[in-house]
Biopython code that builds the backbone (N, CA, C, O; Angstrom):
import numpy as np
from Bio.PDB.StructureBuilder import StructureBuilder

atoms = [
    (1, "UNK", "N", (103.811, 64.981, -43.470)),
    (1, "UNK", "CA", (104.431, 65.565, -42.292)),
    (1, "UNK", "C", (105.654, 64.771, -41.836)),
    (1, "UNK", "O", (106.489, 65.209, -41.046)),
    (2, "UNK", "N", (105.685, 63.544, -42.416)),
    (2, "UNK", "CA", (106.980, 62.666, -41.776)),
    (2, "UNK", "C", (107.646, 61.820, -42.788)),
    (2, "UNK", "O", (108.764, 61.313, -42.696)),
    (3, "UNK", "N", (106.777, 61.735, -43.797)),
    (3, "UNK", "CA", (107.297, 60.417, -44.569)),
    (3, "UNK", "C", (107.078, 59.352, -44.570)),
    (3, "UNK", "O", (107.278, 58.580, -45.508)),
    (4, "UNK", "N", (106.664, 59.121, -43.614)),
    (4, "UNK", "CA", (105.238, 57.113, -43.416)),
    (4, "UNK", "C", (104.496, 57.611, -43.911)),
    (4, "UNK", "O", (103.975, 58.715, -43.755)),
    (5, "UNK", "N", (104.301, 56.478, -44.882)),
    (5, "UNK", "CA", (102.634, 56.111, -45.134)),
    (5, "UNK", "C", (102.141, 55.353, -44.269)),
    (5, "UNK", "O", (102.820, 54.490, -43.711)),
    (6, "UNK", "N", (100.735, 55.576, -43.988)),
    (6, "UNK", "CA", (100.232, 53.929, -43.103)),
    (6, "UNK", "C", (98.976, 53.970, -43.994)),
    (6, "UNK", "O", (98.754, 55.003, -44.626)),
    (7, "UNK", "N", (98.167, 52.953, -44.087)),
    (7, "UNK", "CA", (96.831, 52.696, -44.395)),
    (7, "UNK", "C", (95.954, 52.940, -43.328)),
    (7, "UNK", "O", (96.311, 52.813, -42.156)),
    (8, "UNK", "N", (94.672, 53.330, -43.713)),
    (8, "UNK", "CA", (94.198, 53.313, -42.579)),
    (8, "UNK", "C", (93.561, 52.265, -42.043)),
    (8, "UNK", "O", (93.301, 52.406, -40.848)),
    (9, "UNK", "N", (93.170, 51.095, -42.620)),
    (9, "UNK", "CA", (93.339, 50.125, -42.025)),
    (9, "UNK", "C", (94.149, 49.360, -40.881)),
    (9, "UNK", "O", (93.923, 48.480, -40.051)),
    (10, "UNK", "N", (95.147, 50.115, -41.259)),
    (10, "UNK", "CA", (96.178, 49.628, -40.271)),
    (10, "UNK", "C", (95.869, 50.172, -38.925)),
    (10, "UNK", "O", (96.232, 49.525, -37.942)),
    (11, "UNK", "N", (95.118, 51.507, -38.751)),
    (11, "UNK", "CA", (95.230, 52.160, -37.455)),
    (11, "UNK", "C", (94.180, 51.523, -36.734)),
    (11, "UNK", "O", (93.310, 50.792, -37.208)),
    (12, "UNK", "N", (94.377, 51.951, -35.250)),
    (12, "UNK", "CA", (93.186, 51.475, -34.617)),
    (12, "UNK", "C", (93.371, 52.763, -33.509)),
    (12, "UNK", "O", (94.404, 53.196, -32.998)),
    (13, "UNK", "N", (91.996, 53.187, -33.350)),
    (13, "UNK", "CA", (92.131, 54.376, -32.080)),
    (13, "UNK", "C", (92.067, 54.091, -30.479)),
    (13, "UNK", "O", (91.139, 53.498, -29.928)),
    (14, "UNK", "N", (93.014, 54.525, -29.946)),
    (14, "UNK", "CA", (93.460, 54.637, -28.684)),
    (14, "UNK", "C", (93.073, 55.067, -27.668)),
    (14, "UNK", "O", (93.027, 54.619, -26.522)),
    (15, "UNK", "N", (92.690, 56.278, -28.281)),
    (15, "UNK", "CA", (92.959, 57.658, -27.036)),
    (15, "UNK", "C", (92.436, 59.028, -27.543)),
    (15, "UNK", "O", (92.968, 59.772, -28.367)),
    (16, "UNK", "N", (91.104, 59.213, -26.765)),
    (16, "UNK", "CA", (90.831, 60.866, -27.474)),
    (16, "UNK", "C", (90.922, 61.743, -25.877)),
    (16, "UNK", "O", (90.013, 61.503, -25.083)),
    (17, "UNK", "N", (91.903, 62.630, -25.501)),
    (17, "UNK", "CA", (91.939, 63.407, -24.604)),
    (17, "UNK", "C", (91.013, 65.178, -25.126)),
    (17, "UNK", "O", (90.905, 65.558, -26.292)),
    (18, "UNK", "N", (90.496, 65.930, -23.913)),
    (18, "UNK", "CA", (89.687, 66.975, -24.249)),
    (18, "UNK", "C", (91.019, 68.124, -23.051)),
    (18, "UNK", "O", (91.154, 68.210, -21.831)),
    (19, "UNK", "N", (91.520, 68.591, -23.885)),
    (19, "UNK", "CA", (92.193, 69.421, -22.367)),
    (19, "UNK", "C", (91.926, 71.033, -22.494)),
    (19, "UNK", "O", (92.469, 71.794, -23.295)),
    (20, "UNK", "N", (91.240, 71.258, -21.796)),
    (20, "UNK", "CA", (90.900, 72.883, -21.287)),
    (20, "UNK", "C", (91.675, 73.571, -20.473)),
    (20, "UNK", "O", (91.766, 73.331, -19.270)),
    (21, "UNK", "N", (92.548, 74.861, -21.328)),
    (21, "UNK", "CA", (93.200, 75.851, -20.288)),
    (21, "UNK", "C", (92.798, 76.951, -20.517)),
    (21, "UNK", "O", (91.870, 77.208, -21.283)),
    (22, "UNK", "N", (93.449, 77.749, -19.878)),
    (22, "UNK", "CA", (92.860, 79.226, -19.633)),
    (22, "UNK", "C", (92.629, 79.802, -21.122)),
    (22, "UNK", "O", (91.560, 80.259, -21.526)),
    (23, "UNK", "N", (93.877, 79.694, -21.900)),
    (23, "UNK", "CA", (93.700, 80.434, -23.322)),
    (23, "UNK", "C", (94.072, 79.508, -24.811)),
    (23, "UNK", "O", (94.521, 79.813, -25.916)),
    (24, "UNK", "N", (93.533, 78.002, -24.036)),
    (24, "UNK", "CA", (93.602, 77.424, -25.482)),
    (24, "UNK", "C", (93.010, 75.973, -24.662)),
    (24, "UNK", "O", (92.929, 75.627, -23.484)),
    (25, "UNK", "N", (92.567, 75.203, -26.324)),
    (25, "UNK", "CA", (91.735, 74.028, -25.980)),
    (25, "UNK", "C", (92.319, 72.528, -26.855)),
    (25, "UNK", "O", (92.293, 72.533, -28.086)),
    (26, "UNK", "N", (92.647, 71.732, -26.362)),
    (26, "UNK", "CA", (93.615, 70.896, -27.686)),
    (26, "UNK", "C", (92.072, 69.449, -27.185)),
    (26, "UNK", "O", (91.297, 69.199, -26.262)),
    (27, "UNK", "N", (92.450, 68.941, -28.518)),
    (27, "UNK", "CA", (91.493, 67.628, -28.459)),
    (27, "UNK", "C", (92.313, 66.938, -29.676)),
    (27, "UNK", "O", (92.418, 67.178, -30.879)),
    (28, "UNK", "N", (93.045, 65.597, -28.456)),
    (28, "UNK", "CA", (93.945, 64.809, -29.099)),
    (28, "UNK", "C", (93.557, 63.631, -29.079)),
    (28, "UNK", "O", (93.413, 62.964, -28.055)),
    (29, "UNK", "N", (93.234, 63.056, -30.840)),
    (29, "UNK", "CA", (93.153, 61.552, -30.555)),
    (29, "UNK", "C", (94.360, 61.206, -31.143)),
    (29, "UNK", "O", (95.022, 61.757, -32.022)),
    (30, "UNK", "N", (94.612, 59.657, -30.160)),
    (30, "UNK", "CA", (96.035, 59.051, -30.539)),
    (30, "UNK", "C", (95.407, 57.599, -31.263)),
    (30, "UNK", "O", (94.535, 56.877, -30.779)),
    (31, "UNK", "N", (96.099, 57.423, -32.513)),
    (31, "UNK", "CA", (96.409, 56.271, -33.006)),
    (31, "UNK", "C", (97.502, 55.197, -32.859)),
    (31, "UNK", "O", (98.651, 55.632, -32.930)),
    (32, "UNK", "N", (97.287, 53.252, -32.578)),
    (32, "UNK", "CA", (98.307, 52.923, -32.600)),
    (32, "UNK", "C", (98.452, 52.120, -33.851)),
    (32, "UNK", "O", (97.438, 51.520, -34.209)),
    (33, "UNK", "N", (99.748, 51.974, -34.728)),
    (33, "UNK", "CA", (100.016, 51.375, -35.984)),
    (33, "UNK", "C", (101.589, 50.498, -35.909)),
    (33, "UNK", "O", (102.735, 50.881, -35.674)),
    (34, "UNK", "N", (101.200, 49.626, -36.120)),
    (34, "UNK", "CA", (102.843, 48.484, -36.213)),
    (34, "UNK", "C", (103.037, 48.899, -37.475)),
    (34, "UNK", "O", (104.050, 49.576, -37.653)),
    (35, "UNK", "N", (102.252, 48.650, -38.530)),
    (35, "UNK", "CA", (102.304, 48.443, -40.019)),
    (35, "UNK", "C", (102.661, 50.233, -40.824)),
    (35, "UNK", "O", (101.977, 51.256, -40.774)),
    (36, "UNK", "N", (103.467, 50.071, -41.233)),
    (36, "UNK", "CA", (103.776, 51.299, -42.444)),
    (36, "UNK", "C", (105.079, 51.322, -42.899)),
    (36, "UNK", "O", (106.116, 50.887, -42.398)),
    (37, "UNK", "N", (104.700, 52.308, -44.654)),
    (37, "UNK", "CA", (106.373, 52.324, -45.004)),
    (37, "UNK", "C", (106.819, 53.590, -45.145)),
    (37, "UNK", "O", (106.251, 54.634, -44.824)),
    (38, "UNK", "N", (107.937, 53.419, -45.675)),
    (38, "UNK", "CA", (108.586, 54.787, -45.905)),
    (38, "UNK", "C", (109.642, 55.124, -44.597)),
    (38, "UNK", "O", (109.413, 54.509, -43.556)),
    (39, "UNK", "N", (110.472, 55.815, -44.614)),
    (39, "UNK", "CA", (111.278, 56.133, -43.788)),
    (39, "UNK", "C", (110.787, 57.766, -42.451)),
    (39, "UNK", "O", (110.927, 58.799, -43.106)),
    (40, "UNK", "N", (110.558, 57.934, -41.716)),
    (40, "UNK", "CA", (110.493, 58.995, -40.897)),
    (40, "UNK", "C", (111.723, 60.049, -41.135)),
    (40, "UNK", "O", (112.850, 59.817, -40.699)),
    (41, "UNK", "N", (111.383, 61.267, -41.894)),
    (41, "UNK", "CA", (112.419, 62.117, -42.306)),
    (41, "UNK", "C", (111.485, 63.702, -41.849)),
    (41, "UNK", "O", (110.271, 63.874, -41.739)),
    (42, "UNK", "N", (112.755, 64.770, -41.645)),
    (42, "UNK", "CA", (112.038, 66.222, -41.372)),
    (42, "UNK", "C", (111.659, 66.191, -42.968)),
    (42, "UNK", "O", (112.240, 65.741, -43.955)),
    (43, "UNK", "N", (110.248, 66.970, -42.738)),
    (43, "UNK", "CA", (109.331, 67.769, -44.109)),
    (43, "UNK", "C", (109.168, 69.055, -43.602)),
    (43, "UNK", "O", (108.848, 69.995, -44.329)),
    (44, "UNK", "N", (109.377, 69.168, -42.344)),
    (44, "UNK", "CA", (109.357, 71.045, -41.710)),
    (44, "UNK", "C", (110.434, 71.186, -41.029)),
    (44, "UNK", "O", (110.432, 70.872, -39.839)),
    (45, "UNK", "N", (111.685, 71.735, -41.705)),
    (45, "UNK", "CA", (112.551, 72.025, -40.932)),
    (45, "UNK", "C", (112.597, 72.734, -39.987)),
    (45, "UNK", "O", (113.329, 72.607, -39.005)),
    (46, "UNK", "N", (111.579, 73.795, -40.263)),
    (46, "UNK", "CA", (111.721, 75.094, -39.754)),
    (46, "UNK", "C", (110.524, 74.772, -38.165)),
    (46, "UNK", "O", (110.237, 75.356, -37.120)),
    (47, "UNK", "N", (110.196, 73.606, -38.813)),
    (47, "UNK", "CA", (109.306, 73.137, -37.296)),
    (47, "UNK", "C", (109.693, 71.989, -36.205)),
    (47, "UNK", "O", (109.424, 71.793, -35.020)),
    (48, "UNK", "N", (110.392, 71.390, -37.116)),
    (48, "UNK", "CA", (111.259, 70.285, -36.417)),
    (48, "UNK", "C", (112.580, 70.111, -36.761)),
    (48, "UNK", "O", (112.911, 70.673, -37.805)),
    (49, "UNK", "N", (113.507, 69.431, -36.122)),
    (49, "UNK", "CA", (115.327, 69.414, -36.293)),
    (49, "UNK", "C", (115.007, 68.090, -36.867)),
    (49, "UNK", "O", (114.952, 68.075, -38.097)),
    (50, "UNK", "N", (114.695, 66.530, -36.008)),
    (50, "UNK", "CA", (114.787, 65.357, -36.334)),
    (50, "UNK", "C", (113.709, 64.387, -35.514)),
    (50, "UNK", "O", (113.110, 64.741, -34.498)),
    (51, "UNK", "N", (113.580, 63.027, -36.196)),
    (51, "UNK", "CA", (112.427, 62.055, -35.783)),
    (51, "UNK", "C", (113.598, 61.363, -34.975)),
    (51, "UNK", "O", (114.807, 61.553, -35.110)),
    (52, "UNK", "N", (112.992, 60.575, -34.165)),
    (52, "UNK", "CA", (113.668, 59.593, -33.188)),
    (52, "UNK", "C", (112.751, 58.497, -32.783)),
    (52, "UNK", "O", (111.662, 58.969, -32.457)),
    (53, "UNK", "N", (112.799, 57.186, -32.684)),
    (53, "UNK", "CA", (112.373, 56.205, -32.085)),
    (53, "UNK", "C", (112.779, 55.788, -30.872)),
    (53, "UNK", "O", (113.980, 55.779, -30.604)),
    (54, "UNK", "N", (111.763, 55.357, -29.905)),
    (54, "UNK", "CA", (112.306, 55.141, -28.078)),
    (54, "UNK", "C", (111.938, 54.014, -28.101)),
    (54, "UNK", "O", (111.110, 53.913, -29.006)),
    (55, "UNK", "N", (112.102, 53.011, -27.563)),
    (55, "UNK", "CA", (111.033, 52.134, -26.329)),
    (55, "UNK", "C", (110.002, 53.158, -25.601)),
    (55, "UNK", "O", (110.275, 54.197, -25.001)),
    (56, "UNK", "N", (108.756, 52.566, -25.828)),
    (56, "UNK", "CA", (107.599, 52.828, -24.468)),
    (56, "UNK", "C", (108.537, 52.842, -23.270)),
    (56, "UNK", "O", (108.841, 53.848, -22.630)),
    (57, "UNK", "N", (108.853, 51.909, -23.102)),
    (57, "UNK", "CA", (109.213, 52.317, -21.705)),
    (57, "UNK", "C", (110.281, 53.125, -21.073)),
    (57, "UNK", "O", (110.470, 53.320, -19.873)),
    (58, "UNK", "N", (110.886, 53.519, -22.003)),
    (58, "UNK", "CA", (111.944, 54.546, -22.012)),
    (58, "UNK", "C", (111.873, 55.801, -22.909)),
    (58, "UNK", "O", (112.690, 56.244, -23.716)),
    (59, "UNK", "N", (110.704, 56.225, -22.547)),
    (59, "UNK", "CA", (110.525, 57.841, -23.050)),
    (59, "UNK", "C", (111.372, 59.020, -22.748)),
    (59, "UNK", "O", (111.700, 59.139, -21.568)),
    (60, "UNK", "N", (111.787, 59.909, -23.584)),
    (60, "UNK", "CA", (112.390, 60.978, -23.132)),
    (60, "UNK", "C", (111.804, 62.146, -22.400)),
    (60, "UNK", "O", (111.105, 62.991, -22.958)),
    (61, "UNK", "N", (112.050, 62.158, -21.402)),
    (61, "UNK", "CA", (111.398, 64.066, -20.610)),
    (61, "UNK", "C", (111.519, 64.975, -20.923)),
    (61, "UNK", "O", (112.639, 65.017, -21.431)),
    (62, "UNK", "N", (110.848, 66.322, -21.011)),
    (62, "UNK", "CA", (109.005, 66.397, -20.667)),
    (62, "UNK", "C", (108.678, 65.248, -22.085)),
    (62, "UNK", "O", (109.339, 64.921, -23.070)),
    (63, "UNK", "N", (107.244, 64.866, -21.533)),
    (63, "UNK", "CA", (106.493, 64.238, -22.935)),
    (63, "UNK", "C", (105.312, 65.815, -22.803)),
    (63, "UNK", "O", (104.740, 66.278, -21.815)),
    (64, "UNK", "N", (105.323, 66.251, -24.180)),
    (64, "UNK", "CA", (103.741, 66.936, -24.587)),
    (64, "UNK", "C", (102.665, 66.841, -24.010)),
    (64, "UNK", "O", (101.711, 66.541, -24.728)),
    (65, "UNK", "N", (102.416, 67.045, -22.604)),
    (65, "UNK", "CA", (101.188, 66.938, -21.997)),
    (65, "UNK", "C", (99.940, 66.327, -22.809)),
    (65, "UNK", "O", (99.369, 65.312, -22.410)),
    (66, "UNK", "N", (99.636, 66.869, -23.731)),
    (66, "UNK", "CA", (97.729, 65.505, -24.023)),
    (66, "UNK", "C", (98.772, 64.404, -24.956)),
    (66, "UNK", "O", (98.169, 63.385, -25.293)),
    (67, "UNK", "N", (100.176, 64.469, -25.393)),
    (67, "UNK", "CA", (100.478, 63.068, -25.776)),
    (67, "UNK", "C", (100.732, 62.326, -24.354)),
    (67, "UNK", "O", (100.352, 61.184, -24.612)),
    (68, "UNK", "N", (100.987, 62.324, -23.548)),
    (68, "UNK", "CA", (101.503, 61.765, -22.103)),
    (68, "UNK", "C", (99.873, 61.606, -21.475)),
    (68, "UNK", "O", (99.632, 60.662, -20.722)),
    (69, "UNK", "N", (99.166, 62.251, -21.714)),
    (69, "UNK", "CA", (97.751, 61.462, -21.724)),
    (69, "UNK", "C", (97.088, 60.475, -22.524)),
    (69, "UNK", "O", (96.654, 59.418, -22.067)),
    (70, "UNK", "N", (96.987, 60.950, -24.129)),
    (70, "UNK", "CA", (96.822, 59.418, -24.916)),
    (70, "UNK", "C", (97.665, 58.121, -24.296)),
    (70, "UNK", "O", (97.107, 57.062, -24.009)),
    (71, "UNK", "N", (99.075, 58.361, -24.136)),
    (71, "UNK", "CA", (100.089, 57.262, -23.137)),
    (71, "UNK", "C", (99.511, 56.800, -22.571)),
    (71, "UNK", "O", (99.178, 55.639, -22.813)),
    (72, "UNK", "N", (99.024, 57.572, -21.357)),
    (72, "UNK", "CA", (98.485, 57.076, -19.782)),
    (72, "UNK", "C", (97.041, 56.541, -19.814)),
    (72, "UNK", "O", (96.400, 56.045, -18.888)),
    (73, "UNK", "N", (96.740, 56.718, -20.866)),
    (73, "UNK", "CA", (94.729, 55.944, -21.643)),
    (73, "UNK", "C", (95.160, 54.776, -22.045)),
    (73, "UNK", "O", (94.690, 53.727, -21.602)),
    (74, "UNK", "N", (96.224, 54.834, -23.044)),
    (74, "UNK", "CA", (96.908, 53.575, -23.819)),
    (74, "UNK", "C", (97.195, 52.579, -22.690)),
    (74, "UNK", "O", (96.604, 51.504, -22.790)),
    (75, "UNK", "N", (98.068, 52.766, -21.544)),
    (75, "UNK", "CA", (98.163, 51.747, -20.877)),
    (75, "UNK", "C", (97.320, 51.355, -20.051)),
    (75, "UNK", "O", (97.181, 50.139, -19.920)),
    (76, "UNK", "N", (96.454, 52.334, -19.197)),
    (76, "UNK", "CA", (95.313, 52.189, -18.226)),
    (76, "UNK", "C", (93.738, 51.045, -19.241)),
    (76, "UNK", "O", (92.831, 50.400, -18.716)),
    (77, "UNK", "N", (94.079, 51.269, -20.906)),
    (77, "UNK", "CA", (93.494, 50.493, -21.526)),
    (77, "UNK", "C", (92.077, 51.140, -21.664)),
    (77, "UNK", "O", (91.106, 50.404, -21.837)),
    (78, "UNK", "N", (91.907, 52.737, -21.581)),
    (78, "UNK", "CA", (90.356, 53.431, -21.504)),
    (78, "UNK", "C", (90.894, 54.378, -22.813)),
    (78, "UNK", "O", (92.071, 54.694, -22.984)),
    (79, "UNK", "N", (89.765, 54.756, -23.693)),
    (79, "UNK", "CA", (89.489, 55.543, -24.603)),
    (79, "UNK", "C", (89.870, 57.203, -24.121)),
    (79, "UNK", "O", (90.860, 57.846, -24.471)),
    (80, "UNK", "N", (88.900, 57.591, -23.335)),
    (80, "UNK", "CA", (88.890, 58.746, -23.109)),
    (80, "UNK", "C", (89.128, 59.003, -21.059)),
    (80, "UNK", "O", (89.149, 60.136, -20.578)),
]
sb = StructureBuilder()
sb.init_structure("model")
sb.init_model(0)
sb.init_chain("A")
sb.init_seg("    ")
for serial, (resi, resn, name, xyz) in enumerate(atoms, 1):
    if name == "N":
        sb.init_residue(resn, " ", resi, " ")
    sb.init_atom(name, np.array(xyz, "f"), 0.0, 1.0, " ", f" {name:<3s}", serial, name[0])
structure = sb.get_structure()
């Protein structure tokens, strides 16, 4: 989907959000990884334009609602 590899060793889990709306149900777990190679490139054009890297602390607006929750778990330091 991007072009990193990571091991899975490398990951460690973060963040599993459960979010319930009227006509759909998402259940997002977030992984965090320092370690991987390969370059971040589009593999779905037709789904994405381009990858970008931020600072945490300088995210771009809107964030994806249950990713802006894994976020807000990640720093509050709770799983779910």
């Amino acid at each position: 989907e991007t072009g990193i590899e990571i091991n899975e060793a490398d990951l460690r889990l973060i963040s599993v959000s459960d979010d319930i709306l009227p006509d759909v149900h998402f259940i997002t777990a977030g992984f965090f990884c320092e370690k991987f190679t390969g370059e971040a490139r589009v593999m779905e054009p037709d789904v994405i334009t381009q990858w970008q890297w931020f600072d945490f602390g300088v995210l771009p607006a809107p964030i994806y609602f249950p990713s802006k929750k894994v976020l807000d778990n990640f720093l509050a330091k709770k799983i779910y």
